[in-house]
C-alpha atoms as an extended CHARMM CRD file, in Angstrom:
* protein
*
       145  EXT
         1         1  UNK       CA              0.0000000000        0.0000000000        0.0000000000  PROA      1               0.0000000000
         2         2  UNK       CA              0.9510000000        3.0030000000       -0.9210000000  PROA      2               0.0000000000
         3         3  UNK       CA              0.2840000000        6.6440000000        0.8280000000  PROA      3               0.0000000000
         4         4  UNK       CA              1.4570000000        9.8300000000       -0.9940000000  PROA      4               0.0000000000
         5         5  UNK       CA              1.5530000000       13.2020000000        0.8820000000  PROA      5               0.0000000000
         6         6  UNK       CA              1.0950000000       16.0710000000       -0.7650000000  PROA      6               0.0000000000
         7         7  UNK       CA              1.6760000000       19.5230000000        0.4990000000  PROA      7               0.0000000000
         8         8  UNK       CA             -0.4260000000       22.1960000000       -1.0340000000  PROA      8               0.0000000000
         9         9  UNK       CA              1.1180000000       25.6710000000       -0.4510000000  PROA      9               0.0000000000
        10        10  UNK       CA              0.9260000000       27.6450000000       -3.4800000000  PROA      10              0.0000000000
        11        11  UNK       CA             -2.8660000000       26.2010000000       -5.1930000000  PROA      11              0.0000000000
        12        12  UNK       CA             -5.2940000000       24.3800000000       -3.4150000000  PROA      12              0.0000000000
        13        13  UNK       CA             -6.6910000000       21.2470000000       -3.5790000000  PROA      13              0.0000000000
        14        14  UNK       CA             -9.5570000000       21.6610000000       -6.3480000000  PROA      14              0.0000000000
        15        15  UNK       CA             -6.6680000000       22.9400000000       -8.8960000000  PROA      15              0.0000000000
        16        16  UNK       CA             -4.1350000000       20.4850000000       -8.2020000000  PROA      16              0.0000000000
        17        17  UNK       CA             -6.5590000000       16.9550000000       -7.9080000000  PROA      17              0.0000000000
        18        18  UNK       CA             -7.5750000000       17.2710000000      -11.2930000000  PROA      18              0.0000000000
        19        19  UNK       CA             -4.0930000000       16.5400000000      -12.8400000000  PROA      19              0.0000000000
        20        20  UNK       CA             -3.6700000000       13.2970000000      -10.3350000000  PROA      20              0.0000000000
        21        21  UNK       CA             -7.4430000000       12.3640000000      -10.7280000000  PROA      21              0.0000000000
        22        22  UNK       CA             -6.6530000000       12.1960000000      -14.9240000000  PROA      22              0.0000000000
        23        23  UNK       CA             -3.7530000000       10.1140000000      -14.5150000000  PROA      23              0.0000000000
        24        24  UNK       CA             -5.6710000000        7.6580000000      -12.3420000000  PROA      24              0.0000000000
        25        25  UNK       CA             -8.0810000000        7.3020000000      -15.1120000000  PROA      25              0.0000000000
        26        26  UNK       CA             -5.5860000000        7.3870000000      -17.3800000000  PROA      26              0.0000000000
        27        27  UNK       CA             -4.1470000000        3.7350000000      -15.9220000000  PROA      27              0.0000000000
        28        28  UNK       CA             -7.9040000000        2.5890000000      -16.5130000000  PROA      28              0.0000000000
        29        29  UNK       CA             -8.6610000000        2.3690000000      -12.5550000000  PROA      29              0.0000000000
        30        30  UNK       CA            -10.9170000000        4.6910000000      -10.4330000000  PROA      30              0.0000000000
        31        31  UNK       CA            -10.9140000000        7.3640000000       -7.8840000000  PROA      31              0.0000000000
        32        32  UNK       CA            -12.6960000000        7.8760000000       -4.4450000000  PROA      32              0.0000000000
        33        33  UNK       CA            -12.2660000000       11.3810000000       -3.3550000000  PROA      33              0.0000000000
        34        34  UNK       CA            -13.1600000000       12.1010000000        0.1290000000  PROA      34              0.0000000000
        35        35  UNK       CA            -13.6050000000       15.0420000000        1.6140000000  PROA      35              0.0000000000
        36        36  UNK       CA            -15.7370000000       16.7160000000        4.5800000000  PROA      36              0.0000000000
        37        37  UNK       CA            -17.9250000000       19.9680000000        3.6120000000  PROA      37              0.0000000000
        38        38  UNK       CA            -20.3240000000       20.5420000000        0.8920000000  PROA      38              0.0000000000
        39        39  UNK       CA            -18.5460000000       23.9040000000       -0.2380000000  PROA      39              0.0000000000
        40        40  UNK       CA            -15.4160000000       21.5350000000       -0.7870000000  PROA      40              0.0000000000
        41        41  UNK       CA            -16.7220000000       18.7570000000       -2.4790000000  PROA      41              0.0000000000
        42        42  UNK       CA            -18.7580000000       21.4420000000       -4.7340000000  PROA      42              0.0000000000
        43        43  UNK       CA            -15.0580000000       23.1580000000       -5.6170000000  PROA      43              0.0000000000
        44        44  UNK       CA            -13.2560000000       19.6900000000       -6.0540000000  PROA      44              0.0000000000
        45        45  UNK       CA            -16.5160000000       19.2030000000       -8.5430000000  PROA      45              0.0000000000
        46        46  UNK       CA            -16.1410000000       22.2420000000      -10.3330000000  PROA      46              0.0000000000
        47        47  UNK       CA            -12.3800000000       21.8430000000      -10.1880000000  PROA      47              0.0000000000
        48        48  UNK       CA            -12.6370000000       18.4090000000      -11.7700000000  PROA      48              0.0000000000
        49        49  UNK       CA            -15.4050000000       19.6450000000      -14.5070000000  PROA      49              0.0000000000
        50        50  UNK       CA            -12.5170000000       22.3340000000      -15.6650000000  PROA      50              0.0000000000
        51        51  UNK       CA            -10.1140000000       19.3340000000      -15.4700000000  PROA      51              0.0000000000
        52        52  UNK       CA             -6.8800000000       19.0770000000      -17.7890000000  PROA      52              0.0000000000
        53        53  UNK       CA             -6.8970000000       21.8740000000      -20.1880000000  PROA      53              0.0000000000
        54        54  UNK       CA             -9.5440000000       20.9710000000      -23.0180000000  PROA      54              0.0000000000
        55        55  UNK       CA            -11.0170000000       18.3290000000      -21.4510000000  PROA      55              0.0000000000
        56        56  UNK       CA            -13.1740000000       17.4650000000      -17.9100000000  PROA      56              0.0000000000
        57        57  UNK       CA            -13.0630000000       14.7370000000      -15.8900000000  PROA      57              0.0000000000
        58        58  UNK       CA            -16.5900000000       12.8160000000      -15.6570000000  PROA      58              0.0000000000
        59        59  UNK       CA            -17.6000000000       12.1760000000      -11.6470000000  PROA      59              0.0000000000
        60        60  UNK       CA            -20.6520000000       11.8030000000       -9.6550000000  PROA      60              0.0000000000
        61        61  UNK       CA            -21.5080000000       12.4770000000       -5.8660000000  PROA      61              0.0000000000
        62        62  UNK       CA            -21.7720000000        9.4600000000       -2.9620000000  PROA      62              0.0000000000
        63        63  UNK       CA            -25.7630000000        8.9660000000       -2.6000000000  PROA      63              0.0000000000
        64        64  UNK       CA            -27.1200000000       10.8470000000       -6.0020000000  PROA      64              0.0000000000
        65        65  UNK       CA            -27.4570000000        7.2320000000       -7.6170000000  PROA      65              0.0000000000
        66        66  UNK       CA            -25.2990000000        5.7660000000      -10.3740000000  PROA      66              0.0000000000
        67        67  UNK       CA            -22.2740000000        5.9070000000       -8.2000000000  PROA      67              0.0000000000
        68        68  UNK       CA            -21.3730000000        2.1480000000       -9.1170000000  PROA      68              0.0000000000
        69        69  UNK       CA            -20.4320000000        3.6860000000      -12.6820000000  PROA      69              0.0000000000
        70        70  UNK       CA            -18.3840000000        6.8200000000      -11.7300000000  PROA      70              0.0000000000
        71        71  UNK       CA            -14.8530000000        6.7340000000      -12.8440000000  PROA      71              0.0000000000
        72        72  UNK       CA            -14.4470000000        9.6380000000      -10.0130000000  PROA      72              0.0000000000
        73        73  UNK       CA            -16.5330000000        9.5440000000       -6.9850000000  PROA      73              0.0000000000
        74        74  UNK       CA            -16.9680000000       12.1220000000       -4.1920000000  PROA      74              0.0000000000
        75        75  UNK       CA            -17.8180000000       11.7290000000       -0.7840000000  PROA      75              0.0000000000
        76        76  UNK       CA            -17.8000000000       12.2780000000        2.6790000000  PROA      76              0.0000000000
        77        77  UNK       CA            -16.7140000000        8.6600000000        3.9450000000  PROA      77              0.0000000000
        78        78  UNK       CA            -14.1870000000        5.7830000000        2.6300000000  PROA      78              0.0000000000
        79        79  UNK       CA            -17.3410000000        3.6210000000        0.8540000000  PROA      79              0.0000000000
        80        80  UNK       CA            -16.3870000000        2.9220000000       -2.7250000000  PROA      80              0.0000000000
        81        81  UNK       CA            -19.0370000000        2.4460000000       -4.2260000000  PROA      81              0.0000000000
        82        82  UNK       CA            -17.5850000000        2.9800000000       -7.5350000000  PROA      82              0.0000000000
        83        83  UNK       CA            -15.2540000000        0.0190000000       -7.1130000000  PROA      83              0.0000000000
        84        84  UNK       CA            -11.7130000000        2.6390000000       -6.5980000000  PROA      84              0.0000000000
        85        85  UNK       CA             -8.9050000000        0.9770000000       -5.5770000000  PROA      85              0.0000000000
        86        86  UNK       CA             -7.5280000000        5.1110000000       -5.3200000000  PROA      86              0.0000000000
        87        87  UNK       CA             -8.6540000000        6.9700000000       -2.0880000000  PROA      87              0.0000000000
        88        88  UNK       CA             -7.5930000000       10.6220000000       -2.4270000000  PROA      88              0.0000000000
        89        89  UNK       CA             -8.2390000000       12.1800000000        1.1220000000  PROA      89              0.0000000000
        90        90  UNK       CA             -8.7090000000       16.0880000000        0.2070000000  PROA      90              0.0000000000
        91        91  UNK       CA             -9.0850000000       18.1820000000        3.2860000000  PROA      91              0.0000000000
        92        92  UNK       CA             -6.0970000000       17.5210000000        5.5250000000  PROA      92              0.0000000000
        93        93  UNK       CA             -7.7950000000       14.7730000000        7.6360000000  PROA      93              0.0000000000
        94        94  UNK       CA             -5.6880000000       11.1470000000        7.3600000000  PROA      94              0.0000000000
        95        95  UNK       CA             -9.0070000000        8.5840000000        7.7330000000  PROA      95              0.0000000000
        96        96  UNK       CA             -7.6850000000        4.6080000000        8.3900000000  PROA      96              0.0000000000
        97        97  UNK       CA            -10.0650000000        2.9130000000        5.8560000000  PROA      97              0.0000000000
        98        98  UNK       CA             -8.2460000000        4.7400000000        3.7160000000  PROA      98              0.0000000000
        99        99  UNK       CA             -5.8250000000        1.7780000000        4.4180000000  PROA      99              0.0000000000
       100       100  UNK       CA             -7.4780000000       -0.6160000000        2.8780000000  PROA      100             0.0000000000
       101       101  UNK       CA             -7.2710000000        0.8060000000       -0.7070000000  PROA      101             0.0000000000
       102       102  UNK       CA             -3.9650000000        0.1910000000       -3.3020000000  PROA      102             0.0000000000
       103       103  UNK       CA             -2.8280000000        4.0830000000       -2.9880000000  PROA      103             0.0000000000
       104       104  UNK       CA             -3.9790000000        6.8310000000       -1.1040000000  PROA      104             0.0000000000
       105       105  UNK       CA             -2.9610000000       10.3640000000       -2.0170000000  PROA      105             0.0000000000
       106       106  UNK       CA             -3.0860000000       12.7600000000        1.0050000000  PROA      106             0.0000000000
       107       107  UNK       CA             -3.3450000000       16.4130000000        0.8150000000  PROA      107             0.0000000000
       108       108  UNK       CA             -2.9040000000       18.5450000000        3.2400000000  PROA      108             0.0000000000
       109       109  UNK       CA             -2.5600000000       22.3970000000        4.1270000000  PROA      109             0.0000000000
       110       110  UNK       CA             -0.8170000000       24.6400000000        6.6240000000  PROA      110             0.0000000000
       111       111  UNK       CA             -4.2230000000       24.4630000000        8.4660000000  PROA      111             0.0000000000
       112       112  UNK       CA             -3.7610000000       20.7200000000        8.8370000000  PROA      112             0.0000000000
       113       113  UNK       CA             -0.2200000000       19.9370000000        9.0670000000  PROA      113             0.0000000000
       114       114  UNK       CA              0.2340000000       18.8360000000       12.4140000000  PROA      114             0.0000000000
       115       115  UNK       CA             -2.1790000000       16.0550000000       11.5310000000  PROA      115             0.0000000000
       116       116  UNK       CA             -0.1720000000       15.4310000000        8.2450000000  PROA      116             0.0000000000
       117       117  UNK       CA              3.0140000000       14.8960000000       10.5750000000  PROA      117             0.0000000000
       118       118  UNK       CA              1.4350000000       12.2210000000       13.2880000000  PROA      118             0.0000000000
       119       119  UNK       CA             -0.1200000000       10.3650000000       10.0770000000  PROA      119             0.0000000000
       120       120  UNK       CA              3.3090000000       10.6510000000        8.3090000000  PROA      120             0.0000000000
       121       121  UNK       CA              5.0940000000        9.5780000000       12.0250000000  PROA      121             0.0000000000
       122       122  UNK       CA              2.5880000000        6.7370000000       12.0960000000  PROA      122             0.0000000000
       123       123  UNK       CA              2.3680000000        5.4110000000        8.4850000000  PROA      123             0.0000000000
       124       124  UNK       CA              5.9650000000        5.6500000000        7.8900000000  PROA      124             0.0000000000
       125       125  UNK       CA              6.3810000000        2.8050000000       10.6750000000  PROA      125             0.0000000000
       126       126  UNK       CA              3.8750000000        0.6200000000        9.4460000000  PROA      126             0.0000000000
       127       127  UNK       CA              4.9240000000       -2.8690000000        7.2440000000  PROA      127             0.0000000000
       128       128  UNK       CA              3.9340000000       -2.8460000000        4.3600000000  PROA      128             0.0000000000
       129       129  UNK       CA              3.1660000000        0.6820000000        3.9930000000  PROA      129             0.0000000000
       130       130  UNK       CA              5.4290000000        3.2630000000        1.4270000000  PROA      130             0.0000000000
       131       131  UNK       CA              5.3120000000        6.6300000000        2.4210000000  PROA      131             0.0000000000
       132       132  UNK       CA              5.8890000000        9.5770000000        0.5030000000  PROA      132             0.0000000000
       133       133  UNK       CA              6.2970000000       13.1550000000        0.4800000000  PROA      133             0.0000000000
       134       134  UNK       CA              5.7880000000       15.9760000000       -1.8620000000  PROA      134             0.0000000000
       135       135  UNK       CA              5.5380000000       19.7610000000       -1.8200000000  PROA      135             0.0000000000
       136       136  UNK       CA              5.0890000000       22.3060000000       -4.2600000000  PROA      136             0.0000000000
       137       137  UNK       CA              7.7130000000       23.7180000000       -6.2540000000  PROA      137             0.0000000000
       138       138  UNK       CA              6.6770000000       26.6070000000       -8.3280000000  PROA      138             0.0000000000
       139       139  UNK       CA              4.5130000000       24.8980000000      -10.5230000000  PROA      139             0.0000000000
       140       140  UNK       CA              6.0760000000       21.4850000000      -10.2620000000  PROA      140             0.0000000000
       141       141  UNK       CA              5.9830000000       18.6230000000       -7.4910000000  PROA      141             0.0000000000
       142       142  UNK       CA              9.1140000000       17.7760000000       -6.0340000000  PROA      142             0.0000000000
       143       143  UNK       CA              9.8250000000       13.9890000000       -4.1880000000  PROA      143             0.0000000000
       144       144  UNK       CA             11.2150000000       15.1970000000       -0.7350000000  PROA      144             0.0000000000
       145       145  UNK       CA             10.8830000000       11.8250000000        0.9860000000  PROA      145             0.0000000000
């Protein structure tokens, strides 16, 4: 299993998901995206609808129906209803289901770091778990761990 970190401190998390959600789908697997707050998931939507330039990346909401056949589903708990083997945890808050999926990509935000660090702290001792770290450079991701 798999956990990626990612820092946000230059865009947030609705401009950067989209370019991770794409390559996901890219592979030909799915995406759970889980986040708490309607005003988030409604940016991470909109965010994902603008998607890679000249294109959008189809996705449905947890509990409207037809979630079973979303390539990209949001939501406010770990169910994956859409089948994703991809958790992407989008508002600084590490959840352990997330655990039980192939990769999890965690973002978090000066508002949430100290969180970040104890999951990091935690994770990193863990068999069988990879942990790693990356923060924004300029427009670029950089490996720092």
């Amino acid at each position: 299993m798999q956990v990626d970190f990612y820092q946000l401190s230059r865009d947030p998390v609705e401009q950067v998901l989209p370019a991770i959600a794409g390559r996901i789908l890219g592979l030909g697997a799915r995406l759970l995206v889980v986040a708490q707050g309607e005003d988030r998931l409604a940016r991470i939507s909109e965010g994902l609808w603008a998607g890679p330039p000249d294109s959008f990346l189809a996705h449905g909401r947890a509990g409207e129906g037809g979630a079973a056949h979303q390539p990209i589903l949001l939501g406010v708990t770990c169910d994956a209803a859409n089948g994703a083997r991809h958790i992407a945890l989008a508002d600084g808050l590490w959840r352990e289901e997330a655990i039980d999926f192939e990769r999890a990509f965690f973002f978090f935000n000066d508002e949430t770091i100290e969180g970040a660090r104890a999951s990091w702290r935690d994770l990193s001792k863990r068999d069988g778990i990879v942990a790693r770290y990356f923060r924004q450079d300029g427009r670029k991701w950089v490996q720092m761990a």
